[in-house]
C-alpha positions in Angstrom: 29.5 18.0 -29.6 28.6 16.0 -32.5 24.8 15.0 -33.0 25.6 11.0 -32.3 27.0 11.8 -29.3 24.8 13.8 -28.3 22.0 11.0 -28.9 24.0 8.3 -27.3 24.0 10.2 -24.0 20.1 11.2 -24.0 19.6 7.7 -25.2 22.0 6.6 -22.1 19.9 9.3 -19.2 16.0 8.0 -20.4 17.2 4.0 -19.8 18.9 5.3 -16.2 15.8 7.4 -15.6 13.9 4.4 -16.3 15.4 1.7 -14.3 15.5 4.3 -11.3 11.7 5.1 -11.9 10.1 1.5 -11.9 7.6 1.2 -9.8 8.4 -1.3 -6.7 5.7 -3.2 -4.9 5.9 -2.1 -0.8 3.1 -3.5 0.1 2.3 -4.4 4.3 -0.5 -6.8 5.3 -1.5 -7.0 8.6 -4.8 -9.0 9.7 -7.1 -6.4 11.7 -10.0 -6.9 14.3 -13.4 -7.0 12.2 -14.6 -3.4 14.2 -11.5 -1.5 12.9 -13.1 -2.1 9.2 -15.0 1.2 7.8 -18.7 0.8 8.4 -20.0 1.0 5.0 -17.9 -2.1 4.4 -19.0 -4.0 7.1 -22.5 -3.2 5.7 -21.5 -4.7 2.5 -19.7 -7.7 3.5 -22.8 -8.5 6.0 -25.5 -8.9 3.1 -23.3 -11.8 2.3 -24.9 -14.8 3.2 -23.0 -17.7 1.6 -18.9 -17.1 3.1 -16.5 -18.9 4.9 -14.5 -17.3 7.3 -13.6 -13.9 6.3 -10.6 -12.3 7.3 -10.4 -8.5 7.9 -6.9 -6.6 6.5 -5.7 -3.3 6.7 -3.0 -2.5 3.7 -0.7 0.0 3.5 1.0 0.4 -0.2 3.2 3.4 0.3 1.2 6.1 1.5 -1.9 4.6 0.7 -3.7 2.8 3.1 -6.8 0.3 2.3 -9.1 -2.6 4.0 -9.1 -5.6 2.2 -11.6 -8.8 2.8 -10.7 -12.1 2.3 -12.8 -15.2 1.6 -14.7 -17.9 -0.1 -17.5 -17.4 -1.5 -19.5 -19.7 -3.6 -16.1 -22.2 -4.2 -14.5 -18.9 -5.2 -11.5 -16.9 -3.2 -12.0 -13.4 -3.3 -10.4 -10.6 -2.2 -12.7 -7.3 -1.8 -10.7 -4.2 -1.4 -12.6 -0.8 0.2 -11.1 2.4 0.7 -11.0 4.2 4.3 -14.4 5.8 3.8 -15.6 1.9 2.2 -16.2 2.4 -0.6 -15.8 -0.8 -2.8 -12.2 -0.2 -4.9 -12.1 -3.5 -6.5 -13.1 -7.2 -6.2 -10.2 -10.3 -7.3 -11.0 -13.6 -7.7 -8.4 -16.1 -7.7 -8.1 -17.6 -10.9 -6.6 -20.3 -13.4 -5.4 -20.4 -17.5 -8.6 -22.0 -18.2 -10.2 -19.1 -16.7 -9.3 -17.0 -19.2 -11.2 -16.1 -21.9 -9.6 -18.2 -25.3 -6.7 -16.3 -26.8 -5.7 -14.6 -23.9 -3.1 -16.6 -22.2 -1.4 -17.1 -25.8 -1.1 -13.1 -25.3 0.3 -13.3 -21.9 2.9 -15.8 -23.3 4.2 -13.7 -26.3 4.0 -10.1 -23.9 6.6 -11.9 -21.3 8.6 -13.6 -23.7 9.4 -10.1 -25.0 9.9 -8.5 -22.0 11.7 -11.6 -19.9 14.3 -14.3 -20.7 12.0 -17.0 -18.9 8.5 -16.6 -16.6 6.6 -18.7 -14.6 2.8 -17.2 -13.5 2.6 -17.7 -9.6 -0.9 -16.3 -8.9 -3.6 -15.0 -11.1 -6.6 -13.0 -10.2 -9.7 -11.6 -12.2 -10.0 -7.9 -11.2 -13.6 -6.1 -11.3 -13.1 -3.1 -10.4 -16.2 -0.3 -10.7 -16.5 0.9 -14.2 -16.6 5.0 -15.3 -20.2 6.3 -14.7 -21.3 4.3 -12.4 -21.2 6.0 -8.9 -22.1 3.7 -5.7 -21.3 0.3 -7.5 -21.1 -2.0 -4.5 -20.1 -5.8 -4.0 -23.8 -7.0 -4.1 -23.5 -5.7 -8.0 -21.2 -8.5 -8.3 -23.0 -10.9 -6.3 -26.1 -10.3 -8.5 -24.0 -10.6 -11.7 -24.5 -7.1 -12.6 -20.6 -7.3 -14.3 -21.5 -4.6 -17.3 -20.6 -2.5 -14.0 -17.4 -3.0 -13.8 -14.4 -3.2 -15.8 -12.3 -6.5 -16.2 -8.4 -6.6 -15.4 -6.0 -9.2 -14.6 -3.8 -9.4 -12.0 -0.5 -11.7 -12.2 2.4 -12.1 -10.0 5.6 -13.4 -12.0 9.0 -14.8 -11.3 11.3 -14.3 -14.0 15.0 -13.7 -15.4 15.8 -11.1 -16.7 17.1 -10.6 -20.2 21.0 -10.0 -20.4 21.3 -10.4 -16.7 20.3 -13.8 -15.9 18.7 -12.0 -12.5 15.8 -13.8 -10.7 12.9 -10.9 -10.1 9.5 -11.2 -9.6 6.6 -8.7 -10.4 3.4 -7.9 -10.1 1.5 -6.8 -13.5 -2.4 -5.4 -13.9 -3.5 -5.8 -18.0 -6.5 -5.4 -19.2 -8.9 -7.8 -21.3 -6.4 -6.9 -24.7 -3.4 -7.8 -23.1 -1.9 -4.4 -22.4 0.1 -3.3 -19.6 -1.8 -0.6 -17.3 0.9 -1.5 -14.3 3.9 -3.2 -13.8 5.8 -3.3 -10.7 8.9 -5.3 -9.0 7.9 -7.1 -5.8 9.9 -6.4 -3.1 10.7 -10.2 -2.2 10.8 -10.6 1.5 13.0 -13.8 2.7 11.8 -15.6 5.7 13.8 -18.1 7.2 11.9 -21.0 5.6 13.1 -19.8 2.0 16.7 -19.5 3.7 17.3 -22.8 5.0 
């Protein structure tokens, strides 16, 4: 077999492995009574003093299985994630493009041009999430503006074509602070029968 051949066909196997690796987003929602929560959570999430309704959630991604708070909380949405034993995972706050520190977006803009034919940003969120080092971080740290203990990510949900395809997708991305890709999954898009009809 000649070496161009050869080439072509390894060339051929890492773009199927690819495609057939991506990461999909599975993820189930499903609103919980507040005394299913994990205790050290509810500890947490009662020290708050200025929130509007929170709602409790239980979320399964694949085999992993979380508890996720929802609410407002000084004119802000957040979303406070815990793991089974409550321990605080990560904090998002629902955000906008001015938000964003300057420079950034513009970065956002030329990433998904590269990757997608066209792209519209559906949701944003400002991720904290506990930085290496420091053990027992909890959600008062971010209450009290203690942010040097945690690291900053962005969350964004995408609908897009695709290059070459003309295919509607939409995906979930988590970058960090430079612009660079530390996740990317598809969203498995369920249709209800609003979005039908």
């Amino acid at each position: 077999m000649s070496t161009k051949i050869i080439v072509l066909l390894l060339t051929f196997l890492m773009v199927t492995l690819q495609a057939q690796s991506q990461e999909i987003k599975n993820e189930k929602e499903k609103y919980v009574d507040r005394n299913v929560f994990p205790d050290e959570a509810l500890k947490q999430l009662d020290a708050l003093s200025d929130t509007k309704r929170i709602s409790y959630i239980r979320q399964v991604d694949g085999e992993n299985v979380s508890f996720e708070a929802k609410f407002k909380f000084n004119n802000k949405k957040l979303s406070v994630e815990f793991a089974p034993g409550g321990r605080l995972q990560d904090i998002e706050v629902l955000i906008k493009k001015r938000d964003l520190p300057d420079g950034l977006y513009a970065k956002f803009d030329q990433l998904f041009l590269r990757l997608f034919d066209k792209y519209k940003i559906t949701r944003m969120q400002r991720q904290y999430k506990p930085g290496r080092g420091y053990s027992g971080v909890s959600l008062n740290d971010y209450l009290e503006n203690s942010l040097n203990k945690f690291k900053i990510n962005y969350e964004l949900e995408l609908r897009v074509v695709e290059k070459n395809s003309n295919e509607i997708g939409h995906y979930e991305f988590l970058i960090d602070e430079n612009a660079e890709i530390l996740r990317k999954r598809r969203i498995k898009k369920v249709i209800d029968d609003n979005e039908v009809y």
